[in-house]
C-alpha positions in Angstrom: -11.4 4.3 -9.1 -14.2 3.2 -7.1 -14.0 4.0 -3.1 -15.0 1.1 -0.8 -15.3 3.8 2.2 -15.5 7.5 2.2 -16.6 10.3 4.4 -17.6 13.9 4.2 -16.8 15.7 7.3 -18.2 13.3 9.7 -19.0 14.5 13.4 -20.1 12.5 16.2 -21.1 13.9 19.5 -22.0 12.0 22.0 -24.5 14.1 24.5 -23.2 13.2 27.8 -24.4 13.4 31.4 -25.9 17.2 30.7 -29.4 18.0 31.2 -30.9 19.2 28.1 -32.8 21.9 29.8 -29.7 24.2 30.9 -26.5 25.3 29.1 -23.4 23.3 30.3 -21.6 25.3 32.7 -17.9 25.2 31.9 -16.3 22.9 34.9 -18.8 20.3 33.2 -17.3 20.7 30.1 -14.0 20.9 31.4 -14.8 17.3 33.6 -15.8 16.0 30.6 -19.5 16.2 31.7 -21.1 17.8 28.9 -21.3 17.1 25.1 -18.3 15.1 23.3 -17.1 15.2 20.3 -15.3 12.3 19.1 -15.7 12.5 15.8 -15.1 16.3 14.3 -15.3 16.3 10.5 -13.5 13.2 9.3 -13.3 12.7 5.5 -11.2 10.0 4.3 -11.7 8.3 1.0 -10.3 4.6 0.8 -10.4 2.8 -3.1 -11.1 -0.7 -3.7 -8.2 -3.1 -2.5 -6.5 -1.2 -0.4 -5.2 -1.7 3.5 -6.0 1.5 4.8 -4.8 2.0 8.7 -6.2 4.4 11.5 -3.5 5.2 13.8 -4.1 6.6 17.2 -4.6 6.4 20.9 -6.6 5.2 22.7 -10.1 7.7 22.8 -8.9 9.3 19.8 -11.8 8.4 17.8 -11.2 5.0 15.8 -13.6 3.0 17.4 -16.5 5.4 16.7 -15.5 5.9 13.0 -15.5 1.7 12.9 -19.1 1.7 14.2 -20.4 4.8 12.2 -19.2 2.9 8.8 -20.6 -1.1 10.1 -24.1 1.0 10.5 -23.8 0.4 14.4 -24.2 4.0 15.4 -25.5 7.2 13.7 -23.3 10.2 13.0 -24.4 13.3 14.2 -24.0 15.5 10.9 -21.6 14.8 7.6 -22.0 12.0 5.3 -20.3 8.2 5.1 -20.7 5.4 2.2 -19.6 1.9 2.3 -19.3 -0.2 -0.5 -21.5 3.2 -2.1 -24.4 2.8 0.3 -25.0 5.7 2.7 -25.1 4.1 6.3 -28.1 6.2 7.4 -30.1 4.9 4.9 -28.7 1.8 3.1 -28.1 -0.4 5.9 -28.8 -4.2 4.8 -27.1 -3.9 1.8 -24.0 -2.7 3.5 -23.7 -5.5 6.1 -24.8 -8.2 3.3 -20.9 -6.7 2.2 -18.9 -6.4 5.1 -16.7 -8.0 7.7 -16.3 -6.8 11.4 -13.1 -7.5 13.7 -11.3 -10.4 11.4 -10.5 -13.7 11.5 -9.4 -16.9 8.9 -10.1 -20.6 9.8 -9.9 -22.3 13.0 -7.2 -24.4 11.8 -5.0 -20.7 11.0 -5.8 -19.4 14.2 -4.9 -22.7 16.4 -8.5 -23.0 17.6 -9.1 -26.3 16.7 -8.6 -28.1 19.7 -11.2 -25.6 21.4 -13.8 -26.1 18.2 -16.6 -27.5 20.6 -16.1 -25.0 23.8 -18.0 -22.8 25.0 -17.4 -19.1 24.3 -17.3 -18.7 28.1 -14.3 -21.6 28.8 -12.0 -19.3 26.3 -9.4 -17.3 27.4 -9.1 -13.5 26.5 -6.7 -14.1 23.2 -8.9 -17.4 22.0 -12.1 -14.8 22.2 -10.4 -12.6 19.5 -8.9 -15.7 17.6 -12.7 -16.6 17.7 -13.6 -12.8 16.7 -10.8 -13.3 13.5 -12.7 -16.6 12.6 -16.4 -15.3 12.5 -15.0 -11.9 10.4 -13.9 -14.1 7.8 -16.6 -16.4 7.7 -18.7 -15.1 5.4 -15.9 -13.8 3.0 -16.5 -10.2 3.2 -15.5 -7.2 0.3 -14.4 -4.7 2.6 -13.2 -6.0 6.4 -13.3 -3.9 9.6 -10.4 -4.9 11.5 -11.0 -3.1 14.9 -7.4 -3.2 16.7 -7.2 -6.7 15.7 -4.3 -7.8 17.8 -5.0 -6.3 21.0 -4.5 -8.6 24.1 -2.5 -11.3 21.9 0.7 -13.0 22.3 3.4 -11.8 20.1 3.3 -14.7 18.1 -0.7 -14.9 18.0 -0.3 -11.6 16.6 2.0 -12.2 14.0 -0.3 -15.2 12.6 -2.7 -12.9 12.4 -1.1 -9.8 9.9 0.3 -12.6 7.9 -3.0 -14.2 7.4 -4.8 -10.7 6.7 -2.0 -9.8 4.6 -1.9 -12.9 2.6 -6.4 -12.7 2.5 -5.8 -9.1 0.8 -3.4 -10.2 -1.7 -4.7 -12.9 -2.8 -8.6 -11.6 -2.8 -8.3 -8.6 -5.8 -10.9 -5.9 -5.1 -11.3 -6.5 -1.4 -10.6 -3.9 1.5 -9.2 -3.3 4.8 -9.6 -0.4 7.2 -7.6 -1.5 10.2 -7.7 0.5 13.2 -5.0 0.3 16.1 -2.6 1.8 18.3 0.6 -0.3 17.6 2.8 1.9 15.4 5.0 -1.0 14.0 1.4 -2.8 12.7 0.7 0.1 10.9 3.9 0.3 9.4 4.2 -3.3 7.9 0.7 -3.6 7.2 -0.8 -0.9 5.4 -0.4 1.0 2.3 -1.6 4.2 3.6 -2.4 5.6 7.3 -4.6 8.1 8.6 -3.4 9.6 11.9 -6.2 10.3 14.0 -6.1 12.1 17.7 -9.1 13.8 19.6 -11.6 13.5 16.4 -9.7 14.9 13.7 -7.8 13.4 10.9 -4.1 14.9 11.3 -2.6 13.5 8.5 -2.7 10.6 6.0 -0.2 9.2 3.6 1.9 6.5 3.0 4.0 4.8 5.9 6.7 6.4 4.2 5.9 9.7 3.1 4.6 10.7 6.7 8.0 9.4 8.3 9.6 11.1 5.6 7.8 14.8 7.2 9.9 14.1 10.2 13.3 14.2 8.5 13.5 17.1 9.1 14.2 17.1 12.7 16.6 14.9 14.8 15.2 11.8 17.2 16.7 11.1 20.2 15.8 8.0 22.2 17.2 7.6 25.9 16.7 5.1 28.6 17.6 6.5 32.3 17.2 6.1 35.5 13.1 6.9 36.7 12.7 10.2 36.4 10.9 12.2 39.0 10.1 15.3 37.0 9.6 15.5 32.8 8.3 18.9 32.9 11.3 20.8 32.4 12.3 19.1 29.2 10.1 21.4 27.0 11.8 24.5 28.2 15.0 23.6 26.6 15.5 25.5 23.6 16.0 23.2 20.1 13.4 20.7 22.0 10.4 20.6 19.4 8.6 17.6 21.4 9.3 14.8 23.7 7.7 11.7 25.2 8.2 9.5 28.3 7.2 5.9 29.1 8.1 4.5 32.7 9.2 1.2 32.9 8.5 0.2 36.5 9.7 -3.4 37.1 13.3 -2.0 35.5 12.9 1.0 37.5 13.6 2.9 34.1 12.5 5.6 31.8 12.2 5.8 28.2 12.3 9.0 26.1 12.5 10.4 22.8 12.9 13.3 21.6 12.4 15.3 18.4 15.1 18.1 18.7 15.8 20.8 15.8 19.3 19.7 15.9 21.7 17.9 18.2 22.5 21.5 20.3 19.9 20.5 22.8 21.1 17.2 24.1 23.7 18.6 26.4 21.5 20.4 28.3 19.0 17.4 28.1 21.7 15.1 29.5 22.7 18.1 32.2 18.8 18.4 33.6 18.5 14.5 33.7 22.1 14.0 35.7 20.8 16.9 38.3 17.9 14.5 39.2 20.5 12.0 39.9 19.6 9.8 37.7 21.9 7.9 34.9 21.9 7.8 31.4 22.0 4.0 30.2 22.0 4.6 26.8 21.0 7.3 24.1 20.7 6.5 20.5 19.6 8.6 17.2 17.5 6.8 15.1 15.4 7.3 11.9 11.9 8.8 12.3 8.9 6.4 13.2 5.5 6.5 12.5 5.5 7.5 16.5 7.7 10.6 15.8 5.5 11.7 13.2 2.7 11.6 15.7 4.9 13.2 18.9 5.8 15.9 16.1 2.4 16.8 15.8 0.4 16.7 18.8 3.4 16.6 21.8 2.8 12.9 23.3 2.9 9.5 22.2 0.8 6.6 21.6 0.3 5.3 24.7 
């Protein structure tokens, strides 16, 4: 089977405020002065027709890969093909094949009414209705869809997987790589997902068969009282990772935890009362895409 994209340990460092003449000294590094990597050796390989999802945080390294592969920036070392040209090299011939961002007709997108503004007069989530339309426009083989849905109203966004959705299926041959953040997108959308953090590709499967890795432990979600102090949560023996999320107009916190068993929530429960604060509720629930993710690197999406 033909792949639409593919890459061969593909770095990208981006040089930085250091001056080439001296070596970086290490507080630079560690202030993010010096040299960044935010791509270090990425190889995926994506066939013809499929929805293929890059799932991460914010800084982790989507955005780069996106431009790398529409032949808007150069990689530092490794290889990359679209459509089987080599982006270095071949770079007409891939944009004559590509889409970037997304989009569908104005009509879809409710944009008719605002067919004559100027882009200007638009407001944030009409600019990336307008973004959907142009990707579209010239009916693309393989489609870039750059966190698509960012900024949108829940509705606006749910027009918008639909439409891509319905596009893919109905349009045999052609391909998606969508990058975002929002683990539920991932989920519905696409049939397989790379999860990407700090450069590297951690894993990649189907929605399915990575929630499937985290079975193995036991998710705990809880919504307290705000919480001064997290820290102590990873000394608790049985806890294997945790994140928190502070909700500040409830005055709340969100957690969840991925526990080797349900030994640890006693004491979890015991170090949250002696802050004072309450426990509103605490549920188990079936791994997510985002427990997968906490399981691996110790923090969530946000």
């Amino acid at each position: 089977m033909p792949y639409a994209v593919e890459t061969r340990d593909l770095t990208r460092i981006f040089a930085g405020k250091r001056h080439w003449l001296r070596k970086p000294d290490p507080e630079e590094v560690e202030r993010g002065v010096g040299p960044t990597t935010a791509l270090g050796g990425v190889t995926v390989q994506i066939p013809e027709g499929e929805l293929f999802g890059l799932l991460g945080p914010n800084g982790a390294g989507k955005t780069t890969l996106i431009k790398i592969l529409c032949t808007l920036l150069l990689p530092t070392s490794g290889e990359a093909f679209v459509a089987g040209h080599d982006v270095t090299k071949d770079v007409f011939p891939i944009r004559q094949r590509i889409g970037m961002v997304s989009g569908g007709e104005t009509k879809v997108f409710g944009l008719w009414d605002r067919r004559d503004a100027k882009v200007r007069t638009l407001s944030t989530g009409q600019r990336q209705k307008m973004n959907m339309v142009r990707g579209f426009a010239t009916d693309p083989d393989i489609l870039f869809l750059d966190e698509p849905t960012l900024g949108l109203d829940v509705n606006a966004a749910r027009i918008i997987r639909d439409y891509v959705m319905k596009w893919l299926k109905e349009n045999k041959g052609k391909t998606v790589l969508l990058t975002t953040h929002y683990m539920a997108e991932a989920d519905e959308m696409c049939d397989r997902i790379a999860i990407i953090d700090n450069g590297k590709i951690l894993a990649c499967d189907t929605p399915e068969n990575l929630k499937r890795t985290a079975r193995m432990d036991t998710t705990f979600q809880l919504e307290v009282d705000a919480l001064r102090n997290t820290d102590g949560f990873t000394a608790i023996p049985g806890v294997k990772n945790f994140s928190s999320k502070n909700d500040i107009g409830k005055n709340m916190t969100h957690l969840t935890f991925i526990l080797d068993g349900e030994a640890p929530v006693a004491d979890i429960l015991s170090r949250i009362m002696s802050q004072g604060s309450k426990v509103h509720s605490l549920q188990k629930s079936e791994p997510t895409l985002e427990d997968v993710f906490i399981r691996m690197v110790g923090r969530g999406f946000e």
